[in-house]
N, C-alpha and C positions, 0 to 999 in steps of 0.2 A: 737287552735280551732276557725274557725271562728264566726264572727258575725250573727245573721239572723235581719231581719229587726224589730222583735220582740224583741228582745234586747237594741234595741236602747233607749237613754234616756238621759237626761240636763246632760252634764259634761263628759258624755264617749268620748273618742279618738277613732277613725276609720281611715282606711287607706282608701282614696278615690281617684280613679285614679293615684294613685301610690304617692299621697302626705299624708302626715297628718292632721287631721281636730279633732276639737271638737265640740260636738254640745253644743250650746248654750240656743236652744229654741226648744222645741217640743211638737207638738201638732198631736195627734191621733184621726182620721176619717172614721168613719165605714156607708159607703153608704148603701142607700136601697139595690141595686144591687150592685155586683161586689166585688175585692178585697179592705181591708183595703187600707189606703191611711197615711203612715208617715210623715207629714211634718216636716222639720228641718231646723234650720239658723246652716250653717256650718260655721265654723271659722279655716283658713287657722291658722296651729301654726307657718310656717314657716314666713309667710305674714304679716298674722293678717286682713285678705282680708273675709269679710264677702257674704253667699250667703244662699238663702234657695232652697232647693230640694224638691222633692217628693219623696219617695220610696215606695214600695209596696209589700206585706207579704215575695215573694222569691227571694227577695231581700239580696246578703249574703254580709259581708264587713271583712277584714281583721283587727286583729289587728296591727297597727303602730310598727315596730321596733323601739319604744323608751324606754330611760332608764334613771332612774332617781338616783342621787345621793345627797345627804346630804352634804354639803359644808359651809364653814366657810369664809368669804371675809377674804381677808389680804392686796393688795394694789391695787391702779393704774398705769399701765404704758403705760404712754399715753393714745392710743383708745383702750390698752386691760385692762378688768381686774383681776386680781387673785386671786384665791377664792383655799382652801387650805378642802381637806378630812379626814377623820380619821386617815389616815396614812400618812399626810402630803405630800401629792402627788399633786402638782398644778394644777389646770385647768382654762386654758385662758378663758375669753370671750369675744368676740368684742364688741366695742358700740355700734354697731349696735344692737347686739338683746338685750342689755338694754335699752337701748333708755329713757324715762326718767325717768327709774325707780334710773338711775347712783346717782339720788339723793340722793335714798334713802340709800344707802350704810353708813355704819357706820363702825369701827373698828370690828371685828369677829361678825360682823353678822352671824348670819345662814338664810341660803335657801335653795332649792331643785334647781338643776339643770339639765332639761331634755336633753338629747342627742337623734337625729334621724340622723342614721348611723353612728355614733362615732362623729356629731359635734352639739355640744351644739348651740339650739333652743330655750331655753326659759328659767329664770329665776323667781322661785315662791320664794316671800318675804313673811315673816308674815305678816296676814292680818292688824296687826296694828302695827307701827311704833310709838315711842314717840320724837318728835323733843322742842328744844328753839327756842320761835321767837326772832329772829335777829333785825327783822326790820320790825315797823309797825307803819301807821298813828296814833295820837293819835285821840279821839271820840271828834266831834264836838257835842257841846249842840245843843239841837234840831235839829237832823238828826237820828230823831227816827220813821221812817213811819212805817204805818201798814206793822206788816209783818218781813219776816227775813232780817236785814241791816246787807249788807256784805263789807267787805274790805280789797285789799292784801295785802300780810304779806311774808315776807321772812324768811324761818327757816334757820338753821344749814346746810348746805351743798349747800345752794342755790338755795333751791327748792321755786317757789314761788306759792300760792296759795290764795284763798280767807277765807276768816274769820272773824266770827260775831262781830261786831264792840266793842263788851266787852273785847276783846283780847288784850292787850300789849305787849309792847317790854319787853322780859325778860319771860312771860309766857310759860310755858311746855304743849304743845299741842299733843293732837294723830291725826294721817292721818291714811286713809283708802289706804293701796298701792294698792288697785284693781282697784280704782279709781281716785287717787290723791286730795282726798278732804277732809276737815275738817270734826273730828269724836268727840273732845270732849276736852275740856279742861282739865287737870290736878292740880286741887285745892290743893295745899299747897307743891309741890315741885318746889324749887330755884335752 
């Protein structure tokens, strides 16, 4: 059943000129005269290529032939990786569509792995990952300015990113993978 432009809303997938898109941002405009007016930031899933439209009330959109699957990581080989199903059935994915997510890969992770025409497009991790930092400056006295003092930190896989200068080496930290950024320290695990 298709879309109508009514439908539309933060986080739905539509098929838009024959590719896949999420939206990301929407705002709804109802003029003195005339039809409603839908704005949207679409987000290319194939791409990752952002753009905003317009649409308007008879306006209709397909849904995307995509399909998602529940997946367990198991190794790297080389630029692919493999990620194993309920029934142990592998599925590839290039590095390309991780990109640098490959960080965050751990021993049987689970993710969600979307497919659009039978080739895997995108890879959903939990929102929050828990990593060791590796490697991190230690805190110079008096480099305490107003405000948030940050500084990079390499975890477990060699991800590197920034973090609040209270942070050491040895420290169990969470990351936000939607973003790649510091989410919180983890107080009393070694």
């Amino acid at each position: 059943m298709p879309y109508t432009a009514s439908d539309l809303h933060k986080g739905l997938k539509i098929l838009f000129e024959g590719q896949p898109y999420e939206i990301t941002e929407y705002q709804f405009t109802k003029p003195g005269k005339g039809q409603s007016i839908y704005t949207c930031r679409l987000k290319s899933i194939l791409t990752d290529n952002t753009f905003v439209k317009n649409f308007r009330e008879n306006d209709v959109f397909e849904k995307p032939d995509l399909e998602n699957k529940t997946v367990h990581y198991s190794y790297a080989d080389g630029p692919k990786y493999i990620f194993s199903d309920e029934n142990y059935e592998e599925v590839v994915v290039p590095e390309s569509v991780l990109g640098q997510k490959k960080y965050f890969l751990s021993d049987d992770l689970e993710c969600e792995i979307y497919f659009f025409n039978g080739e895997p497009i995108e890879v959903e991790f939990p929102t929050f990952i828990e990593r060791r930092v590796e490697k991190s400056d230690p805190a110079v006295k008096g480099n305490t300015a107003a405000g948030k003092v940050m500084k990079p930190a390499t975890v477990e896989g060699g991800f590197e990113l920034m973090v609040p200068i209270f942070v050491e080496q040895g420290d169990w930290i969470r990351i936000d993978t939607r973003t790649g950024e510091y989410a919180d320290r983890i107080v009393g695990r070694k």
